[in-house]
C-alpha positions as CSV (number, residue, x, y, z in Angstrom):
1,X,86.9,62.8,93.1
2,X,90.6,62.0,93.3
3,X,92.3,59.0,92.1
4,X,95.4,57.1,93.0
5,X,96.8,55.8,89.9
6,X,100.6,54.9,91.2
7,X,102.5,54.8,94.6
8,X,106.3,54.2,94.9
9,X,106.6,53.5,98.7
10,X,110.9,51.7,98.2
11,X,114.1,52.9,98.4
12,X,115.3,56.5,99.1
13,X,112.6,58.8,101.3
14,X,113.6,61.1,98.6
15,X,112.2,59.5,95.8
16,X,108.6,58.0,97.4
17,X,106.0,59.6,95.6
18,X,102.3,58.9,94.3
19,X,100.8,60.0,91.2
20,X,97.1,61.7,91.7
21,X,94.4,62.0,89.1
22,X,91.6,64.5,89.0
23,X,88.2,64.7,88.0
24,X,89.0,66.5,85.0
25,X,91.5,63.8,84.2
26,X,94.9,66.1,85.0
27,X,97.4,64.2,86.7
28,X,100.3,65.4,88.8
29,X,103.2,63.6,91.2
30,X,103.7,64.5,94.6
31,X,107.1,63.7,97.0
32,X,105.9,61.4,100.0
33,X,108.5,64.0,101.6
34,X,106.6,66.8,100.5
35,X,103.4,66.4,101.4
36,X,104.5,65.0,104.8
37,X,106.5,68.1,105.4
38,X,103.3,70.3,104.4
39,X,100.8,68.8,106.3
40,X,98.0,71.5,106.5
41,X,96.7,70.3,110.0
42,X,96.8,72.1,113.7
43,X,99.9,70.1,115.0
44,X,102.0,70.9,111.9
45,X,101.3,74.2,110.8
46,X,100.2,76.9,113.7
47,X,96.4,77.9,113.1
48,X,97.5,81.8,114.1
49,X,101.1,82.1,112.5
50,X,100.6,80.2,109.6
51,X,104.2,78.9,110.3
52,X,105.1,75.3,110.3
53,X,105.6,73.7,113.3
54,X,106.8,69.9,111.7
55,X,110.5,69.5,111.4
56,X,110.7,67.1,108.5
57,X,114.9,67.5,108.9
58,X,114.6,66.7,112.8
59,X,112.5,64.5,114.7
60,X,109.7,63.0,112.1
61,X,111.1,59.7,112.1
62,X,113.2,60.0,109.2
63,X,116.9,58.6,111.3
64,X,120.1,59.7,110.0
65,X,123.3,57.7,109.2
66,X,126.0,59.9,109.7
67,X,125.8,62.0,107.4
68,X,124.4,59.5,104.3
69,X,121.0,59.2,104.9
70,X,120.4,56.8,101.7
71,X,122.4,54.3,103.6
72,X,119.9,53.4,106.6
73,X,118.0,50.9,106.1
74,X,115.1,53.0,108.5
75,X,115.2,55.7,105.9
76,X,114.9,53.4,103.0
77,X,112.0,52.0,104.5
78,X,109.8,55.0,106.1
79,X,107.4,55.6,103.7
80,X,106.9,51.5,102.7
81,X,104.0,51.5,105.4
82,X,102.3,54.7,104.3
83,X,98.7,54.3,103.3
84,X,96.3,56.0,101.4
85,X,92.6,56.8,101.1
86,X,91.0,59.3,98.0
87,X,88.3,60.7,97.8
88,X,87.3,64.4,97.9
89,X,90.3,64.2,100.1
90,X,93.8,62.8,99.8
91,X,94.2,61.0,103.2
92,X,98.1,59.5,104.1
93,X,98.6,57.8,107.1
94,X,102.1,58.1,107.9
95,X,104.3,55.4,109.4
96,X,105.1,57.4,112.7
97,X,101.4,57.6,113.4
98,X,100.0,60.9,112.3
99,X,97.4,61.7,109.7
100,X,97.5,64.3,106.8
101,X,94.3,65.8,104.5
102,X,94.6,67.4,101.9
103,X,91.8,69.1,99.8
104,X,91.3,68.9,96.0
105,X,92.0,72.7,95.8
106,X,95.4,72.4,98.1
107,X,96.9,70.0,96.2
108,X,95.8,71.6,92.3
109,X,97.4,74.9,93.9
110,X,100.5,73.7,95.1
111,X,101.3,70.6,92.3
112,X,104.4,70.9,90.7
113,X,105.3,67.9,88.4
114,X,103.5,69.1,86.6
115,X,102.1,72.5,87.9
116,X,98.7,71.9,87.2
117,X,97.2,75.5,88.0
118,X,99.5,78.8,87.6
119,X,100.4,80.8,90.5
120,X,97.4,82.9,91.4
121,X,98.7,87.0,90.8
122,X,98.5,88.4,94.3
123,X,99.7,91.6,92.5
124,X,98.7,93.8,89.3
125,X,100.3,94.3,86.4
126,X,102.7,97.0,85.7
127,X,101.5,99.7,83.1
128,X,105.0,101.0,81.8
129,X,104.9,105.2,80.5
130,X,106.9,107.7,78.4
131,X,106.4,111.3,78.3
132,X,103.4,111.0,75.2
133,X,101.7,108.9,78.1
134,X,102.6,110.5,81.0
135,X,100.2,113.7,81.1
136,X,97.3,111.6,80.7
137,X,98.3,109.3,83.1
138,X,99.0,112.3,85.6
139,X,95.2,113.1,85.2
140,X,93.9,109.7,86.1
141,X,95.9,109.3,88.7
142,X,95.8,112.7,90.2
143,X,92.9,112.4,92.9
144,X,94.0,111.2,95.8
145,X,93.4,113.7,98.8
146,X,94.9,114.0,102.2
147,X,92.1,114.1,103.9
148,X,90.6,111.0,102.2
149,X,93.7,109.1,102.9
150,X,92.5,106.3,104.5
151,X,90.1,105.6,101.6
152,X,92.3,106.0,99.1
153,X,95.5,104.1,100.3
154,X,94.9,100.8,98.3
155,X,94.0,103.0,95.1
156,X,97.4,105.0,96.2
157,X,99.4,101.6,97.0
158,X,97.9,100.5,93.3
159,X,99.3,103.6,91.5
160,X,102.5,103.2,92.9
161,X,103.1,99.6,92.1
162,X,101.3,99.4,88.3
163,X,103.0,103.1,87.3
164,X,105.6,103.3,89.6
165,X,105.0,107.1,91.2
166,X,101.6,108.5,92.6
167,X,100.8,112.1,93.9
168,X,98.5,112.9,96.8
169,X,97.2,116.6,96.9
170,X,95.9,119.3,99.6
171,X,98.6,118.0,102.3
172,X,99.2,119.9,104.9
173,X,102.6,122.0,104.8
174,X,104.4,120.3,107.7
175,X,106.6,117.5,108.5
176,X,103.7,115.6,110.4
177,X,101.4,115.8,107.8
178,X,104.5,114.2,105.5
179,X,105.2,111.2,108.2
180,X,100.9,110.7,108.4
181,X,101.5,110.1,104.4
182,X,104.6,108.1,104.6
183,X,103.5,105.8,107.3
184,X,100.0,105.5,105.4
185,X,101.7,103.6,102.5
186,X,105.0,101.8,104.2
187,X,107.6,102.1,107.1
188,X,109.6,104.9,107.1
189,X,113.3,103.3,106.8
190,X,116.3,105.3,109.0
191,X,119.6,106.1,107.2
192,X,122.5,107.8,108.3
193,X,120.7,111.0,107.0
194,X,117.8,111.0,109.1
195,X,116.3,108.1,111.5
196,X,112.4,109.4,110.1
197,X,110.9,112.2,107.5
198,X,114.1,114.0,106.7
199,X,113.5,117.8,106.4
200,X,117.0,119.6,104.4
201,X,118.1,122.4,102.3
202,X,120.7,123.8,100.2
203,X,123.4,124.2,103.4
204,X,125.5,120.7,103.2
205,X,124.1,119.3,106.2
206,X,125.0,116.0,104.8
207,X,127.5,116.4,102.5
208,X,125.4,115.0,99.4
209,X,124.8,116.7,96.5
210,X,121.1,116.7,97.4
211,X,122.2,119.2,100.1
212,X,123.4,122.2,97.4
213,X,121.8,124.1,94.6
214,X,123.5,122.1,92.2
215,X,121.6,120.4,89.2
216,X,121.3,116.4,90.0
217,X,121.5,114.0,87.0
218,X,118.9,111.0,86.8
219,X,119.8,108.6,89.1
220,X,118.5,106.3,91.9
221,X,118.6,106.6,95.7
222,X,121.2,104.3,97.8
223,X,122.9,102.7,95.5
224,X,126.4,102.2,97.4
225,X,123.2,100.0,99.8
226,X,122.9,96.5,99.8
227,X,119.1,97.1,99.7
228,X,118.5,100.9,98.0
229,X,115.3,101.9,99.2
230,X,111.9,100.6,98.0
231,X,110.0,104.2,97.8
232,X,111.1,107.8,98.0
233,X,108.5,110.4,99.1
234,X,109.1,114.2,98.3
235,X,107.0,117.0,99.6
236,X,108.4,120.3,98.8
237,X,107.9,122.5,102.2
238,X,108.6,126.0,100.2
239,X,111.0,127.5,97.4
240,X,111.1,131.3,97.7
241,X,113.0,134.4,96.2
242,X,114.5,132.3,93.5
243,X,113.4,129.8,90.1
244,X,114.5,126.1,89.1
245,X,114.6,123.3,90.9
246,X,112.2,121.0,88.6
247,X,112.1,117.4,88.7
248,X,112.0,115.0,86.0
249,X,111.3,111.3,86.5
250,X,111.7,108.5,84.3
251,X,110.4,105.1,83.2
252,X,112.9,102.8,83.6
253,X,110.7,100.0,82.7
254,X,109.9,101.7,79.4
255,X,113.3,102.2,78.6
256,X,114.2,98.5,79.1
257,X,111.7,98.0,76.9
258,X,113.3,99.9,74.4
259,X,116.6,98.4,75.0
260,X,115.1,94.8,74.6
261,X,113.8,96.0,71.3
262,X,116.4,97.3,69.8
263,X,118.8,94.6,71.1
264,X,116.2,92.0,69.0
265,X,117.4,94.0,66.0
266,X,121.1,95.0,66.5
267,X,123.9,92.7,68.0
268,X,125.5,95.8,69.7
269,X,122.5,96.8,71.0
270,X,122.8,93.0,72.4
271,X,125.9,93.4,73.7
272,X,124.8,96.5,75.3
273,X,121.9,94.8,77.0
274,X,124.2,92.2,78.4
275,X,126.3,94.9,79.8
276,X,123.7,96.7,82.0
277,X,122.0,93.5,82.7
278,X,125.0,91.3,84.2
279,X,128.1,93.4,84.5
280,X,128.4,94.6,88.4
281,X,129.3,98.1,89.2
282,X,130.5,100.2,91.7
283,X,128.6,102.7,93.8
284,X,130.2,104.6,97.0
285,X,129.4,107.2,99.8
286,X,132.2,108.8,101.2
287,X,131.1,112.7,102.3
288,X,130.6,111.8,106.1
289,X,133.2,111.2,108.3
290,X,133.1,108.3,110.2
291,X,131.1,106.4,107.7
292,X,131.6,104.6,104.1
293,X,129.6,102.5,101.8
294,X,130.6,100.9,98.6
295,X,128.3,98.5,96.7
296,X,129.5,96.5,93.7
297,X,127.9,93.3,93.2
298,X,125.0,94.5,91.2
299,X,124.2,95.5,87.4
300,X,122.5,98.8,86.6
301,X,119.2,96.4,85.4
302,X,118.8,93.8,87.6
303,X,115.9,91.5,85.3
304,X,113.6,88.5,85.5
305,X,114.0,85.8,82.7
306,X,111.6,87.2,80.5
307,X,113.5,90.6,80.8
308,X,111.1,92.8,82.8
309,X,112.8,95.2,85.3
310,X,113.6,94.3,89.1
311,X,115.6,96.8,89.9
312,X,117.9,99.7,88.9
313,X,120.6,100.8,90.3
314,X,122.2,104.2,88.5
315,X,123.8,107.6,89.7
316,X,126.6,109.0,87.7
317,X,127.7,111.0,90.8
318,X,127.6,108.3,93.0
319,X,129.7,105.9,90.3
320,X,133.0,104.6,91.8
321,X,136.4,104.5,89.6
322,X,137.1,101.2,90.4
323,X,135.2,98.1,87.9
324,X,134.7,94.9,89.9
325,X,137.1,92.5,88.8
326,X,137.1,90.7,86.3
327,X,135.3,93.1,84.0
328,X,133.0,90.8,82.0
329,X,133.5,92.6,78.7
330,X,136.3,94.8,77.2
331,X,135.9,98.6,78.9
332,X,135.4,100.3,75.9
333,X,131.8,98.1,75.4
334,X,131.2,99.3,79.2
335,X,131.1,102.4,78.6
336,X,128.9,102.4,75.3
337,X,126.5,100.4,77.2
338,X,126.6,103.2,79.9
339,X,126.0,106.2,77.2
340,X,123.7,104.4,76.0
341,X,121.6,104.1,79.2
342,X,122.1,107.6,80.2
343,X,121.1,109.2,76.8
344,X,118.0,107.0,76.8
345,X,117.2,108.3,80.2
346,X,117.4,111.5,79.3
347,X,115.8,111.6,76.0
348,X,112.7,113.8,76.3
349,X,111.0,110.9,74.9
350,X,110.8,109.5,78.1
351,X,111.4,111.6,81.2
352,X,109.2,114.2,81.9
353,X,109.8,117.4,84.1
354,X,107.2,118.8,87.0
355,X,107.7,121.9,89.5
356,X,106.6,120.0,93.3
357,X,104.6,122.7,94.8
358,X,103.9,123.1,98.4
359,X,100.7,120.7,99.4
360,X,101.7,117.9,96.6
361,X,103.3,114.8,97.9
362,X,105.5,112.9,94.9
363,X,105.8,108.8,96.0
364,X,107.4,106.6,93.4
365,X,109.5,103.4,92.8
366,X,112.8,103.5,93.4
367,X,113.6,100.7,92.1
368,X,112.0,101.6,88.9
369,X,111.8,105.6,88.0
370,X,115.1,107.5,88.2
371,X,114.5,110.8,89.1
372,X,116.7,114.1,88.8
373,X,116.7,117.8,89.7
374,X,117.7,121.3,88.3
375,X,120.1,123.5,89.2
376,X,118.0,126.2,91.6
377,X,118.3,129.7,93.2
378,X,116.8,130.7,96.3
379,X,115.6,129.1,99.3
380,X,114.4,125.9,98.6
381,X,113.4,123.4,101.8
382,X,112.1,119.8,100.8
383,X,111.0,117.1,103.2
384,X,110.4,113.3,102.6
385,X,111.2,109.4,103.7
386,X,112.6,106.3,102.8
387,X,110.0,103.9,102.4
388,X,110.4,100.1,103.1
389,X,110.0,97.6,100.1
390,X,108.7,94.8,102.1
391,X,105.9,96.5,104.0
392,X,104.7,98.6,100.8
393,X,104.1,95.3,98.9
394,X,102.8,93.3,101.9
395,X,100.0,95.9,102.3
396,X,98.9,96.4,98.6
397,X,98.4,92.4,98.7
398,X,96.5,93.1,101.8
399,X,94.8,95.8,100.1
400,X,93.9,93.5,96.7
401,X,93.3,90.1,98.2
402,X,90.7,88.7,100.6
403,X,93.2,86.9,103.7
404,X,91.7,83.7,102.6
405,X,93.1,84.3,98.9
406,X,96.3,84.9,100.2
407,X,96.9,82.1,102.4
408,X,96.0,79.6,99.9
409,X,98.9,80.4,98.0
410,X,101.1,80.1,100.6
């Protein structure tokens, strides 16, 4: 059973609000404003889009003067008439006429002063590895089949997200069988390198590294994007009359882990953090005529407040001359941040290193693993996508949560 236990009704729409007490005794305030602008019924939020329909800035009674809407005296007023009724439900009948309900469960899931519930996870929690971890990991994770794709997509989807990378085995050898794989998990994004699965070899195509035999340092895709690419698929088509070409993928989530540690203990390891956290850098791609990106308003470690990883953004090759200005910090800490990051990401602590094969498909994070290549001889031909962000995390919710689940944390 609900309780009213205090209702402010005067002055400023703004600051109208009612204080609700539940069963269990927790209490929580509510904006009159916001719980008229997220009324739950048919006329102000679409049954089938789930989008709201109200226009709490437009045509809901609240009149404007000019452009100080604290001075009319309509405003001031517009919630004095409001009544209540509590019960299992909390019932307001607003002054323009229309009714709002809203459950017990609605209003413990979306109270906020204070939060009285936490936010319900829609996702899983990430599982972070090194190389000790990896090989072990590899085995768990290593039994997803082509040909039980459709079963195993969630599980897939699952991998991807809590480990960053998943495999799936016996694929076919062809580009179709690739696109089947990449369309299975996300959208396949188009780049000025190819509008679907690319398909490339060693002949500077493109004129990328990635299109020579060179050796490719640890780094991340599209950083000279505004948005690098969510996912990276590989599937290595064939690699004949010649040796190398290995990948080796890192944690970076482990490594920021380590950084975090060791800045706990060390004030340049500190100052070091603060660099690849906050200072932006510069990223370019300048091989094709008629086309140039540049991207420098991001940090190599883009974090949350509690210091877990939300992006990276690193590719020595990639990494323009020019330091957005003004540099945060004096250029010699720069680049003993930067050392620092590249000789933890290369530490054999951390990375490890994998011939792709033929009938393999390699998905991870890019976001979160770096990944690199050696040096190779031969003919080597490699296929693989781009996968959206967006659409890969809006399908493992999908995939985890009943539609019901998800909407009430909307």
């Amino acid at each position: 059973m609900l309780r009213l236990l205090e209702s402010v009704l005067t002055g400023s729409p703004f600051d109208a609000y009612i204080v609700i007490e539940f069963d269990s005794a927790l209490k929580t305030c509510f904006n009159l404003i916001f719980l008229r602008d997220n009324c739950t019924c048919q006329d102000c939020l679409h049954p089938d889009t789930k989008q709201r329909i109200v226009d709490i800035f437009g045509d809901n009674g609240i009149t404007q003067s000019g452009c100080c809407i604290g001075k009319d005296t309509a405003a001031r007023e517009y919630f004095v008439s409001t009544r209540f009724q509590v019960g299992e439900l909390l019932v307001c009948s607003w002054a323009e006429g229309h009714t709002s309900r809203f459950s017990k469960e609605w209003l413990l899931v979306h109270s906020y002063a204070p939060p009285l519930r936490p936010s319900k996870a829609l996702l899983p929690e990430r599982s972070t590895w090194d190389a000790e971890t990896f090989e072990q990991l590899h085995q768990k994770l290593n039994n997803n089949k082509f040909y039980q794709m459709t079963e195993c997509a969630p599980k897939v989807l699952q991998d991807i997200y809590v480990y960053g990378f998943a495999f799936v085995d016996e694929v076919p050898i062809s580009l179709e069988a690739t696109k089947e794989v990449s369309e299975t998990i996300s959208i396949i994004r188009p780049t000025h390198y190819d509008l679907g699965v690319w398909d490339f070899t060693s002949d500077l195509a493109k004129k990328d590294t990635a299109y020579t035999s060179l050796a490719i340092n640890m780094h991340t895709d599209g950083n000279y994007w505004n948005e690098p690419p969510g996912l990276q698929l590989f599937h290595l088509l064939e690699h004949s009359r010649g040796k190398g070409g290995e990948t080796r993928i890192v944690d970076v989530s482990k490594v920021l882990e380590v950084l975090v540690s060791l800045a706990k203990e060390d004030e340049s390891w500190r100052c070091t953090l603060d660099v690849l956290t906050t200072q932006p850098l510069s990223f370019h791609q300048a091989g094709e005529e008629g086309s140039f990106y540049i991207q420098d308003q991001f940090p190599v470690l883009t974090v949350s407040k509690e210091l877990e990883l939300l992006q990276c953004r690193w590719n020595n090759s990639d990494r323009s001359p020019k330091i957005p200005l003004p540099c945060k910090f004096p250029m010699g800490q720069v680049y003993e941040a930067l050392f620092r990051f590249n000789s933890l990401v290369n530490d054999p602590k951390y990375y490890v290193q994998f011939q792709l094969k033929p009938g393999q498909i390699l998905v991870f994070d890019n976001w979160r693993v770096l990944h690199a290549r050696n040096a190779f001889t031969g003919y080597r031909r490699l296929c693989g996508s781009y996968l959206t962000r967006d659409d890969f995390l809006a399908r493992l919710r999908c995939s985890m949560n009943n539609r019901e689940t998800v909407l009430n944390t909307l």
